[in-house]
C-alpha positions in Angstrom: -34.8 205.0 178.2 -36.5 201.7 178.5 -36.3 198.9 180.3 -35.4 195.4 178.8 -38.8 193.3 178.9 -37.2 189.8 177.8 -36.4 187.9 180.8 -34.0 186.3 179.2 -32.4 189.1 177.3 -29.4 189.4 179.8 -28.6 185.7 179.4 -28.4 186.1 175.9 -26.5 189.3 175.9 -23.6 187.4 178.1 -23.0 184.7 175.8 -22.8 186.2 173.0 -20.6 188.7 174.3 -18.3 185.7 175.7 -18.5 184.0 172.0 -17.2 187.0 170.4 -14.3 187.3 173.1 -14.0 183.8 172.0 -13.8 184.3 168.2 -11.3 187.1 169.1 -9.2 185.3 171.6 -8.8 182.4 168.6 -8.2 184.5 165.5 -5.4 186.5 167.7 -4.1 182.7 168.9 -1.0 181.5 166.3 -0.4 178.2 165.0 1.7 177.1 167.6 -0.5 177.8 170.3 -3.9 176.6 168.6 -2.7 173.1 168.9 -1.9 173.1 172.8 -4.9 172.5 174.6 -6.3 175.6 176.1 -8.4 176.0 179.1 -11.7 175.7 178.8 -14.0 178.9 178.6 -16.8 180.1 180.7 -19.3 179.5 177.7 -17.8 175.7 177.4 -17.9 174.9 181.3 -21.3 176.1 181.3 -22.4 173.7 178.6 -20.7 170.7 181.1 -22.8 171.9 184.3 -26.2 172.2 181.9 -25.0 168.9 180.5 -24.5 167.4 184.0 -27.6 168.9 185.6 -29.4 167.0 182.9 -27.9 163.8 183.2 -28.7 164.3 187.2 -32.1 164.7 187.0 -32.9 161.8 184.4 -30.9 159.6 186.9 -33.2 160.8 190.1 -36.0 160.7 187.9 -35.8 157.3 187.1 -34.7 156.2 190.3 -38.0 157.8 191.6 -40.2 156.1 188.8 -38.5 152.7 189.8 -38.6 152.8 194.0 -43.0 153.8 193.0 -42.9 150.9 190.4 -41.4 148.8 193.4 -43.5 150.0 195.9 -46.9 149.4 193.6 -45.6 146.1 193.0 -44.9 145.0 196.9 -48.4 146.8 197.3 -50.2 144.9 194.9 -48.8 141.7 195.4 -49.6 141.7 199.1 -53.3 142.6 198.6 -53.3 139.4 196.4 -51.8 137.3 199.3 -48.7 136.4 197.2 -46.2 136.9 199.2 -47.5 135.0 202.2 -46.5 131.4 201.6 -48.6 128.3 201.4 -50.0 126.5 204.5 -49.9 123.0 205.1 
């Protein structure tokens, strides 16, 4: 028997075996119960933490792209002698 190659071959074989005990889960769910608000699934709440790692890092990212920005800026304006003020 061989081994699985695709790194990413167990990934994939986990969702899609969570989506189809989702699809199973709602057909067997009744009217009643399909409009309460059910709990939300491993597949959902790992959309929300791949969703909120990406938010995450654009926020650091762009706090690190401003603090350089600043820093090149208080840099360069100081080599220029502009933040010194005028003598008399």
């Amino acid at each position: 028997m061989a081994l699985v190659r695709d790194p990413y071959f167990w990934k994939r074989f986990s969702t899609a075996v969570h989506q189809d005990d989702e699809a199973k889960t709602a057909s067997q769910l009744n009217l009643e119960q399909a409009t309460e608000k059910q709990p939300d699934s491993w597949l959902e709440r790992e959309r929300q933490k791949r969703r909120r790692s990406l938010i995450c890092g654009f926020i650091i990212f762009f706090c690190i792209v401003l603090l350089v920005t600043g820093g090149v800026i208080v840099w360069w304006l100081s080599k220029h002698n502009w933040l010194q003020s005028p003598e008399p």
